[in-house]
C-alpha positions as a Python dict, from the first residue, in 0.01 Angstrom:
ca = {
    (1, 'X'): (0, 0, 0),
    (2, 'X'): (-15, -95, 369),
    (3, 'X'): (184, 60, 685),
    (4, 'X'): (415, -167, 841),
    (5, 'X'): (374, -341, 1080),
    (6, 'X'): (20, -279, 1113),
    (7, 'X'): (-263, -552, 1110),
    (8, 'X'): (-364, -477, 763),
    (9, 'X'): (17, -613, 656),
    (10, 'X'): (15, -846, 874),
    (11, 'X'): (-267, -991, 669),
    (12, 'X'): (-105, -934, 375),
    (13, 'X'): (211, -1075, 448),
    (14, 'X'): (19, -1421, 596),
    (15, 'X'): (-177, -1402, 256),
    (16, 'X'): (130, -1394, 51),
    (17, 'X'): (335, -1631, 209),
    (18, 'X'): (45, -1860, 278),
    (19, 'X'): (167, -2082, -4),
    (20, 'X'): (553, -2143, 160),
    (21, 'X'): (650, -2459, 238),
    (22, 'X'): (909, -2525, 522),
    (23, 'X'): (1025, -2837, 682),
    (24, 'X'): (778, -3081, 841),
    (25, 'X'): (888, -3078, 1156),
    (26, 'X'): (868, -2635, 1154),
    (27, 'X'): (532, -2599, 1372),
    (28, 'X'): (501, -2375, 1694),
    (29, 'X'): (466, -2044, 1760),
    (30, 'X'): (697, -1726, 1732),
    (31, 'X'): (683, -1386, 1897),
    (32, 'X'): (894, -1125, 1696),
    (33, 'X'): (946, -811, 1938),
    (34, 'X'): (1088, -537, 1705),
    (35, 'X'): (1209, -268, 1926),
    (36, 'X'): (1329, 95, 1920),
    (37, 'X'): (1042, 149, 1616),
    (38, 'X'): (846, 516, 1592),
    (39, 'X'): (590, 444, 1786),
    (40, 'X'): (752, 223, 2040),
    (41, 'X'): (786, -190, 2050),
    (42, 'X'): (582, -384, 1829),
    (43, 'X'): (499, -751, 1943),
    (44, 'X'): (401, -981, 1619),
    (45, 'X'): (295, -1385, 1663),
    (46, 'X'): (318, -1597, 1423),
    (47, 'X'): (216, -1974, 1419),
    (48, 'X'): (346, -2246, 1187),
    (49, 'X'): (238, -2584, 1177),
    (50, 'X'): (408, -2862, 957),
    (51, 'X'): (630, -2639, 763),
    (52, 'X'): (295, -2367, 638),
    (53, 'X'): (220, -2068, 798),
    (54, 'X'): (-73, -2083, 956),
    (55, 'X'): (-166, -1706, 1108),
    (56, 'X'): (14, -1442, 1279),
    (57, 'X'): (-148, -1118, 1387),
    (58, 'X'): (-10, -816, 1640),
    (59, 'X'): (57, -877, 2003),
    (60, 'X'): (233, -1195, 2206),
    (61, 'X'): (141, -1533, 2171),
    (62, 'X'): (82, -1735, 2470),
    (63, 'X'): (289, -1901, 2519),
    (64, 'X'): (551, -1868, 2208),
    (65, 'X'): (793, -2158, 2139),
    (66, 'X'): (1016, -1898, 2083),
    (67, 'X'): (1098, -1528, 2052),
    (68, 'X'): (1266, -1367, 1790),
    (69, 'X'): (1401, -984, 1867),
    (70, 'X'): (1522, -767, 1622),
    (71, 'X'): (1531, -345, 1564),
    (72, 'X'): (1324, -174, 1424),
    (73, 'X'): (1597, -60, 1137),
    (74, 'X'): (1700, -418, 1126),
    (75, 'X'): (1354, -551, 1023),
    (76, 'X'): (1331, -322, 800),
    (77, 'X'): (1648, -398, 650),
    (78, 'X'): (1520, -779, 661),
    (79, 'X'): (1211, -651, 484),
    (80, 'X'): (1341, -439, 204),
    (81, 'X'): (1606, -757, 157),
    (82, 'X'): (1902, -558, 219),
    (83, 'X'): (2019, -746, 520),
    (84, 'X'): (1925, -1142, 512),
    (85, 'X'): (1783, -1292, 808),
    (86, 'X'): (2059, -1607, 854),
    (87, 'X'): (2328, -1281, 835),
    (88, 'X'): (2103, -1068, 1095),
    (89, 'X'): (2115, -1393, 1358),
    (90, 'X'): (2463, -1475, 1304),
    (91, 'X'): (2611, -1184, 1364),
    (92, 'X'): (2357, -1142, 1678),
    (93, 'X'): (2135, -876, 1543),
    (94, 'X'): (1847, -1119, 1571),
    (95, 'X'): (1818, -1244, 1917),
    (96, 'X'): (1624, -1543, 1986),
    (97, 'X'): (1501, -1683, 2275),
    (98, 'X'): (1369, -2051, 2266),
    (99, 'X'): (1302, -2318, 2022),
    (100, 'X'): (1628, -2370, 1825),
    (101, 'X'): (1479, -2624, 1557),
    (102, 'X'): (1238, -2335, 1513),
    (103, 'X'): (1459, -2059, 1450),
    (104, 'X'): (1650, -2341, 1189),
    (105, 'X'): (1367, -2420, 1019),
    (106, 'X'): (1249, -2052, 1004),
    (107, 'X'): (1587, -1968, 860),
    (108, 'X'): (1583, -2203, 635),
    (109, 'X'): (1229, -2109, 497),
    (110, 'X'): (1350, -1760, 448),
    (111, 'X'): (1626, -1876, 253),
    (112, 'X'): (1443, -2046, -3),
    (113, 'X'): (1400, -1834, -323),
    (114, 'X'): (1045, -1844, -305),
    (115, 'X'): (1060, -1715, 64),
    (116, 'X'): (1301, -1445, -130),
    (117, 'X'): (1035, -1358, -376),
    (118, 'X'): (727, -1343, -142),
    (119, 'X'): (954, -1124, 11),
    (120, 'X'): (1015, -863, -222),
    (121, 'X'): (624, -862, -340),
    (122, 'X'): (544, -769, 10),
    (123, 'X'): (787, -519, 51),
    (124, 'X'): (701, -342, -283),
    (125, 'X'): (316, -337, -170),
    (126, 'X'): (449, -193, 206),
    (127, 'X'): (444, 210, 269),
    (128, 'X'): (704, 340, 529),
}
């Protein structure tokens, strides 16, 4: 099991979703700031290009087509599956700053059932 978020998950989580297929038109980069966490804010990127995920590691991306914010109890919520990502931005727990056909295509990714799955795997293999 790996501690998340930590760069060791990161590369798990890029690993396991590596095979994900979004929307053409989903390429750019994100920065994910989850705040308020145990040892202060964590700043993830994470690049897509033509719907696939292409890397992600910790700190900002420069310069991200948008940036997704988010507790540290909410991500983990998002994580474990017990709060949905479309339900975490529309009721304005996710903030996002940017891109707009990003965040849609994003959301519409992690929608998918195989999104849902890859989900689940991950979180079963993540300590903490």
């Amino acid at each position: 099991m790996t501690s998340w978020p930590s760069a060791p998950w990161i590369d798990e989580a890029v690993s396991a979703a590596s095979q994900l297929v979004g929307s053409d038109s989903m390429s750019g980069s994100i920065e994910a700031v989850i705040t308020g966490g145990a040892e202060g804010d964590v700043v993830v990127h994470i690049e897509f290009a033509q719907g696939r995920l292409t890397g992600a590691g910790l700190g900002a991306a420069s310069p991200a087509d948008v940036t997704l914010t988010l507790s540290d109890a909410d991500a983990g919520a998002v994580l474990s599956g017990e709060l949905d990502l479309n339900v975490a931005f529309m009721q304005g727990r996710l903030k996002v700053d940017g891109s707009m056909a990003l965040v849609l295509d994003l959301l519409a990714l992690a929608a998918t059932d195989d999104a849902r799955a890859c989900r689940n795997d991950l979180a079963a293999r993540t300590d903490g």
